[in-house]
PyMOL commands that place a pseudoatom at each C-alpha (Angstrom):
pseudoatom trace, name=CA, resn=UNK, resi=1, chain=A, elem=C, hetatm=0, pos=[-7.752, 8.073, 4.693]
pseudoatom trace, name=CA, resn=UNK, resi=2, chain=A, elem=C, hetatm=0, pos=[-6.968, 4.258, 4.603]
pseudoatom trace, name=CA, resn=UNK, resi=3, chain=A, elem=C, hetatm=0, pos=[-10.855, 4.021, 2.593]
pseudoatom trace, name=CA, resn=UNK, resi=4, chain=A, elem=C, hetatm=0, pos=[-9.978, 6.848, 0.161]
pseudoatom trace, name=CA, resn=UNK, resi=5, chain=A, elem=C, hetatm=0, pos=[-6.264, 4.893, -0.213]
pseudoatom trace, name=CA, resn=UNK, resi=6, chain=A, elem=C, hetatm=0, pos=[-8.211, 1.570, -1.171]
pseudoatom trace, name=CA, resn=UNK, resi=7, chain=A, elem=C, hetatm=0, pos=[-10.632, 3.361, -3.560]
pseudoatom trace, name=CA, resn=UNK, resi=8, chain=A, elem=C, hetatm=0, pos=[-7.570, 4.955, -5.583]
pseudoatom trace, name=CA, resn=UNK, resi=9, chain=A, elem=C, hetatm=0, pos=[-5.480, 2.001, -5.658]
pseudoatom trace, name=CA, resn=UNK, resi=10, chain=A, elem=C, hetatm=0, pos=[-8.854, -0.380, -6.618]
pseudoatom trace, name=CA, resn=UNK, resi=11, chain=A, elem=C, hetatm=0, pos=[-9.667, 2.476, -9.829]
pseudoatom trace, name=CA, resn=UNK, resi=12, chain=A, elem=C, hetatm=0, pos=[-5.127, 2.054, -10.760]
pseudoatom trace, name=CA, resn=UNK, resi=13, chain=A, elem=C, hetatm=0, pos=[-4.323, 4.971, -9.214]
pseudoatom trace, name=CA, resn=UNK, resi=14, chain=A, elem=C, hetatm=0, pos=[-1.576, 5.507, -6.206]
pseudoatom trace, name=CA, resn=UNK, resi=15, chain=A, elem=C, hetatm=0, pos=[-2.641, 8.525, -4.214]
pseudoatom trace, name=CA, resn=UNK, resi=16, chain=A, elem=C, hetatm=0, pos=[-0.066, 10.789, -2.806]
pseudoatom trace, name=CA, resn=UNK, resi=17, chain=A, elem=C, hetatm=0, pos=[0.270, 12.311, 0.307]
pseudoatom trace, name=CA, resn=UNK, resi=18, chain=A, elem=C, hetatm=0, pos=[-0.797, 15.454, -0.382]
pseudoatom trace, name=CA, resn=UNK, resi=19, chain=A, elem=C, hetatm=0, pos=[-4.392, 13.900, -2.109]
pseudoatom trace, name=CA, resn=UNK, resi=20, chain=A, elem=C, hetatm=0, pos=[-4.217, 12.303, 1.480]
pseudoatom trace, name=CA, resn=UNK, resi=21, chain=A, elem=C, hetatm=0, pos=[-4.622, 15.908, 2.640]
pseudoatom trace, name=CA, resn=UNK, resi=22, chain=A, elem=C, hetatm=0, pos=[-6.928, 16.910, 0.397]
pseudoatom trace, name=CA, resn=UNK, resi=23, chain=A, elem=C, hetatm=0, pos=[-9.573, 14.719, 1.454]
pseudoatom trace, name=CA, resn=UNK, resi=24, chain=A, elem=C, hetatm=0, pos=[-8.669, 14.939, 4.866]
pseudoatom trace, name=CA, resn=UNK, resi=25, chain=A, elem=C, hetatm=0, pos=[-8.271, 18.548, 5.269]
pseudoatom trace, name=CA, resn=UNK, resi=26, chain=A, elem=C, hetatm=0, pos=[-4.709, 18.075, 7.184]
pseudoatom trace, name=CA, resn=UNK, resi=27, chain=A, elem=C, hetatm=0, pos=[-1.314, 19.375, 6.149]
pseudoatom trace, name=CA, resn=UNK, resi=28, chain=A, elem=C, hetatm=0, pos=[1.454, 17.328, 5.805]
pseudoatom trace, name=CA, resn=UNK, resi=29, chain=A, elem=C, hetatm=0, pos=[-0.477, 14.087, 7.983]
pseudoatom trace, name=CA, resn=UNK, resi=30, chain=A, elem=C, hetatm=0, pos=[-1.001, 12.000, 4.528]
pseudoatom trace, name=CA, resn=UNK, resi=31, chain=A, elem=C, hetatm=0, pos=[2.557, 12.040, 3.970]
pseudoatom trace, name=CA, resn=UNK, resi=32, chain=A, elem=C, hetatm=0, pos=[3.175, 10.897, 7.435]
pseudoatom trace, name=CA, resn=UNK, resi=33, chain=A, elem=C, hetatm=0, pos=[0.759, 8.404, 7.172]
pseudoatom trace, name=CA, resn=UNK, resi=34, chain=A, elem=C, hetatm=0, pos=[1.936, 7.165, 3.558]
pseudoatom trace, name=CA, resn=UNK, resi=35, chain=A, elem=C, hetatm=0, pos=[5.073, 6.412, 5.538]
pseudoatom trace, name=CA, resn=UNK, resi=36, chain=A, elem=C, hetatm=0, pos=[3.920, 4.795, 8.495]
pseudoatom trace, name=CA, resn=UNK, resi=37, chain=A, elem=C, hetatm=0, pos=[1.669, 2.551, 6.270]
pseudoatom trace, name=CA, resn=UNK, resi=38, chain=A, elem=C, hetatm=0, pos=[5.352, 1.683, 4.358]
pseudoatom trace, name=CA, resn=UNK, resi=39, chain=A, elem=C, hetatm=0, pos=[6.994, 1.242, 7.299]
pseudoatom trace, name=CA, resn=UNK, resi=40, chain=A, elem=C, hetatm=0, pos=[4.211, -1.270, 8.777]
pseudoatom trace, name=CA, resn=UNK, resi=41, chain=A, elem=C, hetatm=0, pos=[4.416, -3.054, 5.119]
pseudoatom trace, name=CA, resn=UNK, resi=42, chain=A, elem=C, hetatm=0, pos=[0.587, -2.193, 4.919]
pseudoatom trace, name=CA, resn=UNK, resi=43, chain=A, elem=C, hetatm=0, pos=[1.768, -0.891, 1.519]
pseudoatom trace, name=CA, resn=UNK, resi=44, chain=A, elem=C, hetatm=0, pos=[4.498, -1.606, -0.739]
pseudoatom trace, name=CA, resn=UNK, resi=45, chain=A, elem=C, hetatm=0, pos=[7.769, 0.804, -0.766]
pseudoatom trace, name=CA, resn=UNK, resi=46, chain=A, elem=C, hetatm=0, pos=[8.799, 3.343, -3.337]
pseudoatom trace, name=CA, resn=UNK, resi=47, chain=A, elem=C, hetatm=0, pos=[10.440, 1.992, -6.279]
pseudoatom trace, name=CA, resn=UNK, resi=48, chain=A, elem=C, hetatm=0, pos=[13.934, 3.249, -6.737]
pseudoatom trace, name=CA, resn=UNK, resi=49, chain=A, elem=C, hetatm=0, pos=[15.298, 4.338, -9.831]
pseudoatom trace, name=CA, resn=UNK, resi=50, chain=A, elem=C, hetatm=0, pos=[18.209, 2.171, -10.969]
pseudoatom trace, name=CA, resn=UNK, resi=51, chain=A, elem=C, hetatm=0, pos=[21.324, 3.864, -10.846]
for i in range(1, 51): cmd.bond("trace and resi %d" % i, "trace and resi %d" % (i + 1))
show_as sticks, trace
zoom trace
């Protein structure tokens, strides 16, 4: 997953958690590891909209 992450992000892409999924053939683990990888600071966090 972390490969297929790198490969999106190196072509301009961010992948979400469900393409996570898709490659991996899990449900619901890319999102869980989208967050975990945020939490860890292995990737930056969501932007926020300005309020």
């Amino acid at each position: 997953m972390w490969a297929h992450y790198l490969t999106e992000q190196a072509a301009g892409r961010t992948p979400t958690g469900a393409d996570l999924d898709r490659i991996a053939g899990t449900h619901n683990y890319g999102r869980r590891m989208l967050r975990n990888w945020r939490q860890h600071g292995k990737i930056p966090e969501l932007c926020q909209p300005a309020s």
